[in-house]
C-alpha positions as CSV (number, residue, x, y, z in Angstrom):
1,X,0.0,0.0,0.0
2,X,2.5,2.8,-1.2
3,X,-0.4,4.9,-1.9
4,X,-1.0,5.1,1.8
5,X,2.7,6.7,2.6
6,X,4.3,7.3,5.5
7,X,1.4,8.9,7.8
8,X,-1.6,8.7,5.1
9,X,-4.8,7.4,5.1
10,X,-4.3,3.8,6.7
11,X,-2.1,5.3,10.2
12,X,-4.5,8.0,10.5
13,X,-7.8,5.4,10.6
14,X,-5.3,2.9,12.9
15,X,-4.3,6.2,15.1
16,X,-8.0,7.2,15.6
17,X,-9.8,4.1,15.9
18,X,-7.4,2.6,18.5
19,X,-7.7,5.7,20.5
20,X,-11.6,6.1,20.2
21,X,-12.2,2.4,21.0
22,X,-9.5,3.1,24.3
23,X,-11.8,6.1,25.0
24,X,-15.0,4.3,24.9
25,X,-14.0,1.9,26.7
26,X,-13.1,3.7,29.7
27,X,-16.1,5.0,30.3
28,X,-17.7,1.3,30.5
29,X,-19.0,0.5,33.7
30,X,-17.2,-2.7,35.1
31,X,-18.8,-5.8,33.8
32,X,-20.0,-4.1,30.3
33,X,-18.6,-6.3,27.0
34,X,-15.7,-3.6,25.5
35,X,-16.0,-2.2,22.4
36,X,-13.6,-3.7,19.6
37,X,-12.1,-1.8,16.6
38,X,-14.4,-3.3,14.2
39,X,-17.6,-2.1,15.9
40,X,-15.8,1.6,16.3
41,X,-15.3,1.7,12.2
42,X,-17.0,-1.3,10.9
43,X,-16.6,0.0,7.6
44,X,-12.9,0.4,8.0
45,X,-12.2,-2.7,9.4
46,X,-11.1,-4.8,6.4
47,X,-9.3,-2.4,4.9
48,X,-6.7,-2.2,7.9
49,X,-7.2,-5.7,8.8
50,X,-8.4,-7.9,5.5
51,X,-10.0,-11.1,5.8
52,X,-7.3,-14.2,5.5
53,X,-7.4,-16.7,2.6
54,X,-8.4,-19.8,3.8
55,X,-4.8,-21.2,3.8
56,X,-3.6,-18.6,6.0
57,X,-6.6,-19.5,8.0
58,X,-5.3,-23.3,8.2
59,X,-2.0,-21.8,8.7
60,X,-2.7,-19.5,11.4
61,X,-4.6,-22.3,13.1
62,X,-1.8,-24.9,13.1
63,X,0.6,-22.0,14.5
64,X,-1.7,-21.5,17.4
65,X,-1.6,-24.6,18.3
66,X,2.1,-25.5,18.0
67,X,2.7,-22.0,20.3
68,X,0.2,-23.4,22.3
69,X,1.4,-26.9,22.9
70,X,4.9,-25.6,23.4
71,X,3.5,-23.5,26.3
72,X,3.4,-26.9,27.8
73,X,6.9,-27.1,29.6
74,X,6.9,-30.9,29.3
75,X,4.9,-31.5,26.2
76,X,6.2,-34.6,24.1
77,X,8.5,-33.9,21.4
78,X,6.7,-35.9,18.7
79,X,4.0,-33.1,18.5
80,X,6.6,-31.2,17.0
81,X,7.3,-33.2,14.5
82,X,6.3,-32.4,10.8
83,X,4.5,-35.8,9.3
């Protein structure tokens, strides 16, 4: 996205929305669900964040788990394994 340059469009709509979601949010009284960026700037949202292909879904999912199972200090070694 060279088009966005160094402080254009896409660090401006990060810059804001991160602070007005932090803003919201500290006005909630305790035990309220937060506000999240996408329900700030729903219409926004996928053009900082866009959606994942499905193989960097699968991708994603299999490095979650790995990070997970290593988190396990004496998980077996043959999990790590590539088949």
């Amino acid at each position: 996205m060279y088009h966005d340059g160094l402080i254009g469009n896409l660090g401006i709509i990060q810059i804001l929305a991160s602070h007005t979601t932090g803003f919201f949010n500290s006005m909630l009284p305790k035990g309220k669900q937060p506000y999240k960026l996408k329900d700030i700037i729903p219409s926004q949202y996928e053009y900082l964040y866009p959606p994942l292909s499905e193989q960097d879904k699968k991708d994603k999912t299999n490095k979650d788990l790995i990070n997970f199972i290593k988190s396990k200090p004496k998980a077996p070694q043959e999990l790590f394994k590539d088949k």
